[in-house]
Structure formats: structure tokens, C-alpha cells
PDB file as gemmi writes it, atoms N, CA and C in Angstrom:
CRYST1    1.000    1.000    1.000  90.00  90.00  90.00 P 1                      
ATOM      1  N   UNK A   1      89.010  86.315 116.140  1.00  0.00           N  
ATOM      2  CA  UNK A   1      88.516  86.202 114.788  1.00  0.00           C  
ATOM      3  C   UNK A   1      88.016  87.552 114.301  1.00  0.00           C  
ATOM      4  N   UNK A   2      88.200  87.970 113.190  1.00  0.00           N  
ATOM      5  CA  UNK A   2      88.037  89.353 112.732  1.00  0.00           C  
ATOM      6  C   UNK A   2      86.689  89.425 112.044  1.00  0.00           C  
ATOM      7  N   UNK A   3      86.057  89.866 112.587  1.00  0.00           N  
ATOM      8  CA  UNK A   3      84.603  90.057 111.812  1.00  0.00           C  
ATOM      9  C   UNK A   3      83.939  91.234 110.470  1.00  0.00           C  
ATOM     10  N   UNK A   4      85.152  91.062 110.303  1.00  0.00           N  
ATOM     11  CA  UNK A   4      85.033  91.676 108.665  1.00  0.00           C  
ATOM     12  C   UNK A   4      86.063  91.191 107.841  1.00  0.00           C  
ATOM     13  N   UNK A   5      86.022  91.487 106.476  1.00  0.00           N  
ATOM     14  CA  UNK A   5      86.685  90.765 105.118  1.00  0.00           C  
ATOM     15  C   UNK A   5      87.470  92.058 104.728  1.00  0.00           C  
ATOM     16  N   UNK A   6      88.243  92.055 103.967  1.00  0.00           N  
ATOM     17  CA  UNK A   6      89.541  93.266 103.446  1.00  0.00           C  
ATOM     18  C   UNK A   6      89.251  92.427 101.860  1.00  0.00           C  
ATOM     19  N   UNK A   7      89.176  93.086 100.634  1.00  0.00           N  
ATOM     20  CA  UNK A   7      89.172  93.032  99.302  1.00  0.00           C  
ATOM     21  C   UNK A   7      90.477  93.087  98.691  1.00  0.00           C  
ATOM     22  N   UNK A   8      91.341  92.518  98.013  1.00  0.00           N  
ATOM     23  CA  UNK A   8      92.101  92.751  97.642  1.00  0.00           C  
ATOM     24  C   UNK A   8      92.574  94.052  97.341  1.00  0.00           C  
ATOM     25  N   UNK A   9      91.566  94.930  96.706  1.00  0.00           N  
ATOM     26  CA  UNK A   9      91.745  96.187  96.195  1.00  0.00           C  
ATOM     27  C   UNK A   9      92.047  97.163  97.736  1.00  0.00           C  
ATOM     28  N   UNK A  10      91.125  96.822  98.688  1.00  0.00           N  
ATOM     29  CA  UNK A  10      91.572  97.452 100.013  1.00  0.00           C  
ATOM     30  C   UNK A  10      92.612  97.253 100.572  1.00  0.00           C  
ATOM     31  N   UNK A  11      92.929  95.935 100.518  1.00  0.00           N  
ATOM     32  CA  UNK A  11      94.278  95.513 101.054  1.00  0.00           C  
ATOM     33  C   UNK A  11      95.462  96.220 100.492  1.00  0.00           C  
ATOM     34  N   UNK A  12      95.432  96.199  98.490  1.00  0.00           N  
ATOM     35  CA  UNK A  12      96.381  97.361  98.097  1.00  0.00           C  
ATOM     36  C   UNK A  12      96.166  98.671  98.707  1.00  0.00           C  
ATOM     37  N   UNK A  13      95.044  99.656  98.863  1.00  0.00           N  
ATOM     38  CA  UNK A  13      94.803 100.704  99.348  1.00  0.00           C  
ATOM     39  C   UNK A  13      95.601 101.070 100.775  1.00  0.00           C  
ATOM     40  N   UNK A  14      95.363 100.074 101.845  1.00  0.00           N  
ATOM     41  CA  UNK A  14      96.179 100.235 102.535  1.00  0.00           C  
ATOM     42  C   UNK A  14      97.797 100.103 102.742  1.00  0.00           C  
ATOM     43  N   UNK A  15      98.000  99.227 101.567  1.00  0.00           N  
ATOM     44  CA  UNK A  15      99.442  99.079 101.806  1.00  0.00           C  
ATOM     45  C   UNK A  15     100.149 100.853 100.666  1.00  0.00           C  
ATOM     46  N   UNK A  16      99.414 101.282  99.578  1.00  0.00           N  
ATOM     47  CA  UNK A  16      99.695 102.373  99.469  1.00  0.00           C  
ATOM     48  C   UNK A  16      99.321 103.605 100.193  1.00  0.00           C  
ATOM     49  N   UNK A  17      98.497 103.864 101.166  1.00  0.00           N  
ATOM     50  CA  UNK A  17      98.401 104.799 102.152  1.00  0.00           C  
ATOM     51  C   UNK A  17      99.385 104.551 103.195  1.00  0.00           C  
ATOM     52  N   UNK A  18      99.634 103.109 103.622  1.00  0.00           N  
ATOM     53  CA  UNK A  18     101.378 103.120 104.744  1.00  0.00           C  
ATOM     54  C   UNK A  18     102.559 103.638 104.194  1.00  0.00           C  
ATOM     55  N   UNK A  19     102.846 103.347 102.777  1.00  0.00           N  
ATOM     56  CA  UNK A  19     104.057 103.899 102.415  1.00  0.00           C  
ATOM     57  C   UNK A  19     103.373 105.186 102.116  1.00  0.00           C  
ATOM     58  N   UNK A  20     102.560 105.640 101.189  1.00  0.00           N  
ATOM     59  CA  UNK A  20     102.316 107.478 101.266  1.00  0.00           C  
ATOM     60  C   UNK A  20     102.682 107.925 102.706  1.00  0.00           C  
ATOM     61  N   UNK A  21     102.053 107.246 103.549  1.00  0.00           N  
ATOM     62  CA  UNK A  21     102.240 108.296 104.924  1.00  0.00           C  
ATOM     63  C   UNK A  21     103.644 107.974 105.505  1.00  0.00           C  
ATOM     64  N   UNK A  22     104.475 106.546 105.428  1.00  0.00           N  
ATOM     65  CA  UNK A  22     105.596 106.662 105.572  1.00  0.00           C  
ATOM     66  C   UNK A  22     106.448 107.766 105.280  1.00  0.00           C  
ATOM     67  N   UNK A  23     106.324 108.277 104.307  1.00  0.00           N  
ATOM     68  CA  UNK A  23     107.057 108.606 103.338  1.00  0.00           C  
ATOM     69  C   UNK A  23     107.145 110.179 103.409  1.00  0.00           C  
ATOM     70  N   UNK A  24     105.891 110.794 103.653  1.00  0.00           N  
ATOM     71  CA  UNK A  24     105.386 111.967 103.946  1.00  0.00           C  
ATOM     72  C   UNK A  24     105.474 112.023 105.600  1.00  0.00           C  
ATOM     73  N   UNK A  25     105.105 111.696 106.512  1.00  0.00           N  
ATOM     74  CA  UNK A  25     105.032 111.734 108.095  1.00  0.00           C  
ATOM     75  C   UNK A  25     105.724 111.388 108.777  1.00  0.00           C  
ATOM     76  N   UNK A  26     106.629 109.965 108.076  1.00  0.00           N  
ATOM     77  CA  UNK A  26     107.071 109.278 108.857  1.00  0.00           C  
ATOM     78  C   UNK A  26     106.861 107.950 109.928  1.00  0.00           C  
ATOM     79  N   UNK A  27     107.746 106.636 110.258  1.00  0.00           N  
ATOM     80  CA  UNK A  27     107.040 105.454 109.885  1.00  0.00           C  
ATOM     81  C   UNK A  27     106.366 106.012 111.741  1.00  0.00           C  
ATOM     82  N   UNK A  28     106.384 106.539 112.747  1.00  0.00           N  
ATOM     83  CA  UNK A  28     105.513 106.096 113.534  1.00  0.00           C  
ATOM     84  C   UNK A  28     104.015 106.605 113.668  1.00  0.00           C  
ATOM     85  N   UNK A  29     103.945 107.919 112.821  1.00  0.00           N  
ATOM     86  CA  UNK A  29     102.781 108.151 112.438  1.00  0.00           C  
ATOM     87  C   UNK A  29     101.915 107.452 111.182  1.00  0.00           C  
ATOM     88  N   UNK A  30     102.396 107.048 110.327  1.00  0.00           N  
ATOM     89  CA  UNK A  30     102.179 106.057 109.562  1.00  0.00           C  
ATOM     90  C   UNK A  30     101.176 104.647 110.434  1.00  0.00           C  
ATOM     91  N   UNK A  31     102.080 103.983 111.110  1.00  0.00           N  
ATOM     92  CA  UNK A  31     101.659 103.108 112.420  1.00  0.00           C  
ATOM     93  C   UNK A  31     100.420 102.809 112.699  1.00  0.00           C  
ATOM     94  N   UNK A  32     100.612 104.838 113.011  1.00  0.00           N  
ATOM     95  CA  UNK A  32      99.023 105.181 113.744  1.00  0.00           C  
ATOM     96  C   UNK A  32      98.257 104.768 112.738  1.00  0.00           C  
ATOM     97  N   UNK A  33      98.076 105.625 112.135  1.00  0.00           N  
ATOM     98  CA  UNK A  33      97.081 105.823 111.428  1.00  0.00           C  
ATOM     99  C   UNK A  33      96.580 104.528 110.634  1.00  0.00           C  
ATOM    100  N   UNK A  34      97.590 103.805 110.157  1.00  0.00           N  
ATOM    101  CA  UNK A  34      97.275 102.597 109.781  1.00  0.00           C  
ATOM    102  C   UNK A  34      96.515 101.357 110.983  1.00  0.00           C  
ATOM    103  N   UNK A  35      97.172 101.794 111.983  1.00  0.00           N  
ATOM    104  CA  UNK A  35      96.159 100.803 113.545  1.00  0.00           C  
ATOM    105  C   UNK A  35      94.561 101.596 113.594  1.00  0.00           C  
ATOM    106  N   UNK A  36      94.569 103.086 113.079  1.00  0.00           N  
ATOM    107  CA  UNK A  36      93.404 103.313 113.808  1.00  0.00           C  
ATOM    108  C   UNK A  36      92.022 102.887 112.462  1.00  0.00           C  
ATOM    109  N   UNK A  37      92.984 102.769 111.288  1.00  0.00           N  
ATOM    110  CA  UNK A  37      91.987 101.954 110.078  1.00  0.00           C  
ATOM    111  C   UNK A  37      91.528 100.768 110.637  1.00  0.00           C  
ATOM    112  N   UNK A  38      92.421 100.101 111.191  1.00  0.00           N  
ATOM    113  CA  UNK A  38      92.110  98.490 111.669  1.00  0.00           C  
ATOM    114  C   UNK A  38      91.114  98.950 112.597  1.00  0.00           C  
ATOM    115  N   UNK A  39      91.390  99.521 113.592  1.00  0.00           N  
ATOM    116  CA  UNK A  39      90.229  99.903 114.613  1.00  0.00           C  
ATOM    117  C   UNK A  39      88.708  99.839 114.144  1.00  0.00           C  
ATOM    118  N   UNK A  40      88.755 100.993 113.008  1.00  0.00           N  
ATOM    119  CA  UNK A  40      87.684 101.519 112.570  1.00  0.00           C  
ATOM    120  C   UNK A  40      87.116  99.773 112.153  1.00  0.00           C  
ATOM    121  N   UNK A  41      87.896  99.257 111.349  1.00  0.00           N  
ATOM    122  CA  UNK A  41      87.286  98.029 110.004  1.00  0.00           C  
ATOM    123  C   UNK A  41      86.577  97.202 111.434  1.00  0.00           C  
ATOM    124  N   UNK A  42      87.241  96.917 112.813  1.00  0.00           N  
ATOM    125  CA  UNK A  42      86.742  96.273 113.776  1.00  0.00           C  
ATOM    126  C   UNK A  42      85.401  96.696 114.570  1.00  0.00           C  
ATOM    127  N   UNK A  43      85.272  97.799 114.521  1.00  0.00           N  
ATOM    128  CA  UNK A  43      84.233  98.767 114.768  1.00  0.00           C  
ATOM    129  C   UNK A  43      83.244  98.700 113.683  1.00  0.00           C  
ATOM    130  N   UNK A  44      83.520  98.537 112.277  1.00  0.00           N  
ATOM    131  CA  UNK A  44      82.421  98.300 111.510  1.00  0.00           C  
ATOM    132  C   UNK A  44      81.914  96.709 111.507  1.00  0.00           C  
ATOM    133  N   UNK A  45      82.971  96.012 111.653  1.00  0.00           N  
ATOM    134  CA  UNK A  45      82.173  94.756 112.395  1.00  0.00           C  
ATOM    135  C   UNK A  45      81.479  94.571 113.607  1.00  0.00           C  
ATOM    136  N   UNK A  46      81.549  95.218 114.039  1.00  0.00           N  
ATOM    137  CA  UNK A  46      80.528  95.546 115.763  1.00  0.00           C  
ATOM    138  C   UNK A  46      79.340  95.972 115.261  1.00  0.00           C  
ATOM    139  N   UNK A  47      78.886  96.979 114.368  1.00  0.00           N  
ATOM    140  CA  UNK A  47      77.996  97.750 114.045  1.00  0.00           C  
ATOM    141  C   UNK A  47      78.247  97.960 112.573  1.00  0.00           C  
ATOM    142  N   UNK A  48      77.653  97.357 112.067  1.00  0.00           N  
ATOM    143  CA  UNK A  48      77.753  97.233 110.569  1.00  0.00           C  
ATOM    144  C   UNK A  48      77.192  98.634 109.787  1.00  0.00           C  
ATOM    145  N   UNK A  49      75.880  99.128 110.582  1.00  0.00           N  
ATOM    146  CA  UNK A  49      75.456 100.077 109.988  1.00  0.00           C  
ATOM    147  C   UNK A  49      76.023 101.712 110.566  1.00  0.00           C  
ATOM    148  N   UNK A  50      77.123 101.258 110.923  1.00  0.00           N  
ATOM    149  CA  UNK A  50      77.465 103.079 111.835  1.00  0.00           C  
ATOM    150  C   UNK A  50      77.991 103.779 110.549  1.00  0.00           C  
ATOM    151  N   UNK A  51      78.076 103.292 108.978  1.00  0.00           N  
ATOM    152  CA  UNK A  51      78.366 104.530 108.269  1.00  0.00           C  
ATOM    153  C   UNK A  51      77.088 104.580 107.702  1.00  0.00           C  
ATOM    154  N   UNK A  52      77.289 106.106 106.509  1.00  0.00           N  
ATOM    155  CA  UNK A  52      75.783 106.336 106.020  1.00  0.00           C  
ATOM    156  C   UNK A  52      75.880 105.329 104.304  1.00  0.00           C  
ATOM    157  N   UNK A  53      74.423 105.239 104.462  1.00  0.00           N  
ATOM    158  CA  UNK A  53      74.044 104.152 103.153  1.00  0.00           C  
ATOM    159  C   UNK A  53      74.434 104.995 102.090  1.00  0.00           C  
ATOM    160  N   UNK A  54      75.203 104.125 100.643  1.00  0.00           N  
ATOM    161  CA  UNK A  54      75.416 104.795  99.891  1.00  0.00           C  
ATOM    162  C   UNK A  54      75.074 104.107  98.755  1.00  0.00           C  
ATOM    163  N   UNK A  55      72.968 104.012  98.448  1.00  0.00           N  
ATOM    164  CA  UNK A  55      72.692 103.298  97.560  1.00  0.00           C  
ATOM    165  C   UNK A  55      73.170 103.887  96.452  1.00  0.00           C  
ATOM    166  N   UNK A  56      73.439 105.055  95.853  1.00  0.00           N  
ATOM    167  CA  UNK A  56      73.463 105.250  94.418  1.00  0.00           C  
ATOM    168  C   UNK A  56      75.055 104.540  93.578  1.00  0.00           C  
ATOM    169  N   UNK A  57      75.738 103.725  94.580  1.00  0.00           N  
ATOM    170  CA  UNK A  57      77.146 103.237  94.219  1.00  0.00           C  
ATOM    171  C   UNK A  57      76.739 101.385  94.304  1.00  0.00           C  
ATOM    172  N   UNK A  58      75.225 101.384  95.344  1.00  0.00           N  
ATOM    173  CA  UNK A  58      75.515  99.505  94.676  1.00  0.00           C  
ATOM    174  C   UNK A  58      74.473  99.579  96.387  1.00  0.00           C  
ATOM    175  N   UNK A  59      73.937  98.319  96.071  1.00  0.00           N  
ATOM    176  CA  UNK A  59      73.126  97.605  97.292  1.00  0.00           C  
ATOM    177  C   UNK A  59      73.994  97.133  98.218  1.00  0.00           C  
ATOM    178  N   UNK A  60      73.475  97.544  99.501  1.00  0.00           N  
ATOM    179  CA  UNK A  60      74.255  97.671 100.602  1.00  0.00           C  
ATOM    180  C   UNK A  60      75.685  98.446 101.339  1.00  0.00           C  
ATOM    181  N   UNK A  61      76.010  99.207 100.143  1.00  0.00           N  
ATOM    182  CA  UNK A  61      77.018  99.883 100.696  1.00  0.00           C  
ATOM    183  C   UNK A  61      76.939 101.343 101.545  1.00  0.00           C  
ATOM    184  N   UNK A  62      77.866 101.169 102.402  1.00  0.00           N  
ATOM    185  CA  UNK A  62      78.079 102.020 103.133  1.00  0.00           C  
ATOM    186  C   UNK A  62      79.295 102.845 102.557  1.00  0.00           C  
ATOM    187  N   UNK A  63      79.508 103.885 103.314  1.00  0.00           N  
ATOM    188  CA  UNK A  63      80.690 104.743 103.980  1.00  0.00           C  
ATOM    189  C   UNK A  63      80.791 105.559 105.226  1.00  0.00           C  
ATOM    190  N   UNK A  64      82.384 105.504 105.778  1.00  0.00           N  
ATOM    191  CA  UNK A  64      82.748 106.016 107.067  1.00  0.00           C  
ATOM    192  C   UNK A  64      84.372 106.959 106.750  1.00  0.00           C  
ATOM    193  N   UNK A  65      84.073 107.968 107.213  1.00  0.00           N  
ATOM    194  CA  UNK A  65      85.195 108.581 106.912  1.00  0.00           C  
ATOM    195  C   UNK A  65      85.937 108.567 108.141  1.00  0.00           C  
ATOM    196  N   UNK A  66      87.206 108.538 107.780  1.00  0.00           N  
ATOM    197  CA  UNK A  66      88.361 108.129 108.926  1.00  0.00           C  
ATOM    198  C   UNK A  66      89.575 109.183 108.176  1.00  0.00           C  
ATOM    199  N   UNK A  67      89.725 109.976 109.597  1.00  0.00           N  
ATOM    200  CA  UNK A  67      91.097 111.311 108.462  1.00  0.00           C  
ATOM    201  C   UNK A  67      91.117 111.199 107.381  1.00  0.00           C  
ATOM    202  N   UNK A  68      91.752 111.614 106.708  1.00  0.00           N  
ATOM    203  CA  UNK A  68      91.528 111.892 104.844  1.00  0.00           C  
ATOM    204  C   UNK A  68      91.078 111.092 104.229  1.00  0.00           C  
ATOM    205  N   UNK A  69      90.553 109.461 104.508  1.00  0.00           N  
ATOM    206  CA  UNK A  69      90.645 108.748 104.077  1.00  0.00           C  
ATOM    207  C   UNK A  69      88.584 108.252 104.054  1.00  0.00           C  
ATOM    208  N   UNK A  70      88.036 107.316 103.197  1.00  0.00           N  
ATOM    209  CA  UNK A  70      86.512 106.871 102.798  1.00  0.00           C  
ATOM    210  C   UNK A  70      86.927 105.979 103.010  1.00  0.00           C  
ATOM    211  N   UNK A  71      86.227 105.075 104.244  1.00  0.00           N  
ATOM    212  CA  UNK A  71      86.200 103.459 104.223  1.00  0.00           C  
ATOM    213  C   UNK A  71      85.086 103.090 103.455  1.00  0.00           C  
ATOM    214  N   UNK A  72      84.685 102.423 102.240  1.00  0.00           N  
ATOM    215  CA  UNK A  72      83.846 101.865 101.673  1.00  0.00           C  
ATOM    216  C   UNK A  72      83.564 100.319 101.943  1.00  0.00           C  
ATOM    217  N   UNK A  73      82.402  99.986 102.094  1.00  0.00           N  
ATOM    218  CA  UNK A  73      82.441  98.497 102.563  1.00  0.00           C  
ATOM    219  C   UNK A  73      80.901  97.986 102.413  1.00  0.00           C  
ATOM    220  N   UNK A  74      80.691  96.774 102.303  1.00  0.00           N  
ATOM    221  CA  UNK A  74      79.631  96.208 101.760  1.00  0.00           C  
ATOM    222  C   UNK A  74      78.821  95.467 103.216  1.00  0.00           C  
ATOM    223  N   UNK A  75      77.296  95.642 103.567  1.00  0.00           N  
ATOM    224  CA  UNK A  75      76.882  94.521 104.831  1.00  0.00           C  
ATOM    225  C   UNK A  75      76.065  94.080 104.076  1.00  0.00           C  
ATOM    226  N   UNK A  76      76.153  93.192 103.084  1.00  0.00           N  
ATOM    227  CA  UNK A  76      75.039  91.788 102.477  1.00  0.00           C  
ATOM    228  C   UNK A  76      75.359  90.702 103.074  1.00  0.00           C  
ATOM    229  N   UNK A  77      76.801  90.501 103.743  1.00  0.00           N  
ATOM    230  CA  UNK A  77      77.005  88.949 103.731  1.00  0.00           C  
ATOM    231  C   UNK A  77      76.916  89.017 105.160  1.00  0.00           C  
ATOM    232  N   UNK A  78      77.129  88.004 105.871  1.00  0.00           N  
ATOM    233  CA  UNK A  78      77.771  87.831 107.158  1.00  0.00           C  
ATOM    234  C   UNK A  78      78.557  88.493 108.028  1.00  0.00           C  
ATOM    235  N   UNK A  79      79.542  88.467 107.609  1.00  0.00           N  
ATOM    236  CA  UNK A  79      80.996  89.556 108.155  1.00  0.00           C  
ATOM    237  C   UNK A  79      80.748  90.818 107.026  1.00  0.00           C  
ATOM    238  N   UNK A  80      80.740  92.088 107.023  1.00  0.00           N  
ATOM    239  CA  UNK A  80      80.773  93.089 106.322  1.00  0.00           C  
ATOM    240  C   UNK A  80      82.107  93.299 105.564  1.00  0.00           C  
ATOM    241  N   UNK A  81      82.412  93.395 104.266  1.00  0.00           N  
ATOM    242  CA  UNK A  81      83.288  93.592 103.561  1.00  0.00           C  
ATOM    243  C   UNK A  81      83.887  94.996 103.130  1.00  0.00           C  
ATOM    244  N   UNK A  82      85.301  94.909 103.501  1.00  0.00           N  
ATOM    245  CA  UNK A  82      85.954  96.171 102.912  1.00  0.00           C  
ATOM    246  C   UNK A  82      86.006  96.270 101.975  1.00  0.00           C  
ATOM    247  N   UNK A  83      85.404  97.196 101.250  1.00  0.00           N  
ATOM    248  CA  UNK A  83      85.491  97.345  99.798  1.00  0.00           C  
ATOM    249  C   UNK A  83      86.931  97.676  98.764  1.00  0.00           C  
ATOM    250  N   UNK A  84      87.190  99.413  99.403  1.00  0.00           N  
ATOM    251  CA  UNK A  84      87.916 100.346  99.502  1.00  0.00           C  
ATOM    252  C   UNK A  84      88.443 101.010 100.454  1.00  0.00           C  
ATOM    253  N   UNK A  85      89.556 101.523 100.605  1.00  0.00           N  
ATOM    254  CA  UNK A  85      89.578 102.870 101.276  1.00  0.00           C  
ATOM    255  C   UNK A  85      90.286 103.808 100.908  1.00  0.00           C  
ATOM    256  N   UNK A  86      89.426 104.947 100.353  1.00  0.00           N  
ATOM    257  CA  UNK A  86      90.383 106.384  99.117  1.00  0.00           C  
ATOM    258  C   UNK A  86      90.068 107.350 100.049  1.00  0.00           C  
ATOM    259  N   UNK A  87      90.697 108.172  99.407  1.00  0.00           N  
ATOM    260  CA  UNK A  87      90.856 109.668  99.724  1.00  0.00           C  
ATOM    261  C   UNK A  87      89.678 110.248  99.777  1.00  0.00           C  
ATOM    262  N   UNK A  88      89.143 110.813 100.825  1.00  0.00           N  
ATOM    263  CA  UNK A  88      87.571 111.851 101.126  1.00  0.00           C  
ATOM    264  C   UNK A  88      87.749 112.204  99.041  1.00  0.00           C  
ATOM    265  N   UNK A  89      88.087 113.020  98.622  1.00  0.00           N  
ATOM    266  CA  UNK A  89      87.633 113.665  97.444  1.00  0.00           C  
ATOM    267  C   UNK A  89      87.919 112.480  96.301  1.00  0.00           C  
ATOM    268  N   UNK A  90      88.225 111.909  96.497  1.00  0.00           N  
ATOM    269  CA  UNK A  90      88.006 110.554  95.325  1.00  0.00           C  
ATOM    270  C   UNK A  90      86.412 110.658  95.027  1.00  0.00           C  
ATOM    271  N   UNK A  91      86.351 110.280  93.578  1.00  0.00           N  
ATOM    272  CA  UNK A  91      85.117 110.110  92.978  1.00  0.00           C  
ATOM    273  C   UNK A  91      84.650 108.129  93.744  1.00  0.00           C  
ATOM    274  N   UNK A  92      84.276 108.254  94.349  1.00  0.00           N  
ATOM    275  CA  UNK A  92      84.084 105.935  94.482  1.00  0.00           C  
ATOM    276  C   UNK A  92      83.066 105.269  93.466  1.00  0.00           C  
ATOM    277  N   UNK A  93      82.390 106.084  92.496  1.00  0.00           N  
ATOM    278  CA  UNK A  93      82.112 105.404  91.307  1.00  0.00           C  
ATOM    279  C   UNK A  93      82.859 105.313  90.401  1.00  0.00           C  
ATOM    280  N   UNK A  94      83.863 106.042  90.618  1.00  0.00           N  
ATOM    281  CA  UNK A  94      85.445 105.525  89.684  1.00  0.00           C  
ATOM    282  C   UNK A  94      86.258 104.377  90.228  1.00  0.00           C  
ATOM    283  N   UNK A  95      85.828 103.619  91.084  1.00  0.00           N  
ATOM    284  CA  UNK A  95      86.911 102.519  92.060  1.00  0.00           C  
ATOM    285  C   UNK A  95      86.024 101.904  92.734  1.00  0.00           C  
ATOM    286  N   UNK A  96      84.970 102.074  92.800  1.00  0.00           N  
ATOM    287  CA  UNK A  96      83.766 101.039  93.150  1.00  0.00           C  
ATOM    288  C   UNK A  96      83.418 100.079  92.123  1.00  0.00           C  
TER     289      UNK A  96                                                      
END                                                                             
């Protein structure tokens, strides 16, 4: 059982970061990088608080950076929720 939630909007995020990196890297690095997101999202269900608090975007959110990429995600509920996941230089009060 997976102890975190994926947002629709994350769920698109990842399916456009597999084809970007398809596309650019190639599909077995793609793979990776897409397994080691899952990793991470499983790891933030272990330890909800291992990214840093990011009150000025909303109560309870976090972030964890994973290669180029900001996992954004919410621990109010039960299972911790994926919010997002953009690009390190993305603004996330533009997509938060």
C-alpha cells in the first residue's frame, strides 16, 4: 500500500518529465529517473517531514529536491500528498 497520494496535476508532471527525458536521454534513463521519483514520493511517506517547510506557499507544505526536479507535497492529512513536481527554477507560487 503506498503511503502517499499523487494529485492529478503531479501525475501530469510526471508523465511530462518521462516523455521530456525520453525524448532528450533516452527511454532507459528516463526509467531511472522516473523510479527514483517513486522512490523519493515512498521515502516521503516514511518521513513526512525530510523536506524543508515551505509556509509562505500554503500550510503544511513542504519541498524536496530530486535532480532538476521540486517535489512539492502537502503533510495535513494522513498519507502526505504530492502536490507537484517542477523544475528547481520554476516559480511554485505560479503552480501551487
Amino acid at each position: 500500500m503506498r503511503s502517499y497520494k499523487l494529485t492529478t496535476d503531479a501525475k501530469q508532471d510526471l508523465v511530462e518529465i518521462y516523455y521530456t527525458g525520453h525524448s532528450v536521454w533516452g527511454e532507459a534513463q528516463a526509467d531511472i529517473y522516473l523510479n527514483t521519483l517513486y522512490e523519493v514520493f515512498e521515502r516521503i511517506g516514511e518521513l513526512p517531514k525530510i523536506g524543508v517547510k515551505q509556509s509562505e506557499l500554503g500550510q503544511g507544505i513542504h519541498r524536496l529536491n530530486v535532480g532538476a526536479h521540486a517535489v512539492f507535497y502537502s503533510v495535513l492529512n494522513k498519507h502526505p500528498e504530492i502536490l507537484r513536481v517542477l523544475r528547481q527554477e520554476a516559480q511554485p507560487d505560479n503552480w501551487l
